[in-house]
N, C-alpha and C positions, 0 to 999 in steps of 0.2 A: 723789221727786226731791229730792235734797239741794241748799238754795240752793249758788253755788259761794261766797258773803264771809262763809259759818259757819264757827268756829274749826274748825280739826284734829279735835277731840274727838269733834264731832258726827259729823265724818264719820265715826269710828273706828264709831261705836254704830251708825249707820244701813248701814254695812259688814256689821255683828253681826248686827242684823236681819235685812239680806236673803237672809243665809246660811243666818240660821235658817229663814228661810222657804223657799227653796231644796231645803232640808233636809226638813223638813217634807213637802212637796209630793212630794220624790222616793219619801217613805217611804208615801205614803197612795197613789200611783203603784203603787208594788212589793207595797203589803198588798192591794190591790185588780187586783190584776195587770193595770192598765191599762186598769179599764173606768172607771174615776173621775180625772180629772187635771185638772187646773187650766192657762193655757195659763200660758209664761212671758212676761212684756213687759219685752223687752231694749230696750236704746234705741241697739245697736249690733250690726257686724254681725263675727262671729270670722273674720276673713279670715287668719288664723294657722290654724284649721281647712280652712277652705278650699283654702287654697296644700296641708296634706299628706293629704288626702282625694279634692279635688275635681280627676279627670283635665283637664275639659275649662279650668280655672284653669291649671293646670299649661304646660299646653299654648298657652296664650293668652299666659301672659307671657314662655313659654320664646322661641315665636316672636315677640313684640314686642319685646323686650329684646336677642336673643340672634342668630336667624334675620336678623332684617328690620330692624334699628338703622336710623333716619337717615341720609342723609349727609353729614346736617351736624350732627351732634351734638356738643354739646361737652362730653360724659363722657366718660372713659376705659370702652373697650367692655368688659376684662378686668378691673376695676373692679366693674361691672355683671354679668356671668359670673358671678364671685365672691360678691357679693351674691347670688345666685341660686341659685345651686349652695349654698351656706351654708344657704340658706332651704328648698330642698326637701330638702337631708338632713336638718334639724332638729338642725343644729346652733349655727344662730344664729336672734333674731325679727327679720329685716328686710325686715317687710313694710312697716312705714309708709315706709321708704326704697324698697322697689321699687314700694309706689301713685307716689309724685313723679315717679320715673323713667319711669315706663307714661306717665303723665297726659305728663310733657313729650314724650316719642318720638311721643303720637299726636298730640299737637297740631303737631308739628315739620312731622310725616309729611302731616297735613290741608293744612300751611299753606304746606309744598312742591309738593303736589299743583298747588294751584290754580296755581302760576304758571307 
């Protein structure tokens, strides 16, 4: 883990590194056709995979976004459509803007329920 107040530089090198390592690990992976691997420790999680792989994602935010909006949201709902439809054809990444959106529509949804 690279500190974050190390100049640019370092991070460039420790970028190098881990690619190498990455690298590395794929190939002793493929020469060993998978009875030797090593695991990987990410320290996050590729929700850009996710959103164009994973049905049941798909379908989770198609209908929290899209389906079952709030009704009292105050995003533009075509806005949000847009961002979505962008996101599952892969032609734009906006996933960190559809987590925000998800996160506020179920808190809306919770905090409408109760009253």
């Amino acid at each position: 883990m690279v500190r974050p107040d190390l100049p640019i530089f370092w991070w460039g090198i420790f970028s190098k590194y881990n690619t190498g390592k990455a690298i590395l690990r794929n190939k002793i992976r493929k020469y060993t056709k998978g009875k030797l691997c090593s695991k990987e420790r990410r320290s996050y999680v590729n929700f850009f995979q996710w959103f164009q792989t994973n049905e049941n994602w798909r379908s989770f935010f198609r209908k929290t976004l899209i389906e079952e909006p709030p009704k009292n949201a105050l995003l533009n709902n075509d806005y949000v459509r847009d961002l979505l439809e962008q996101q599952l054809n892969g032609a734009r990444a906006n996933v960190g803007k559809l987590l925000y959106v998800a996160t506020i529509y179920l808190f809306l949804r919770d905090i409408l329920a109760t009253d």
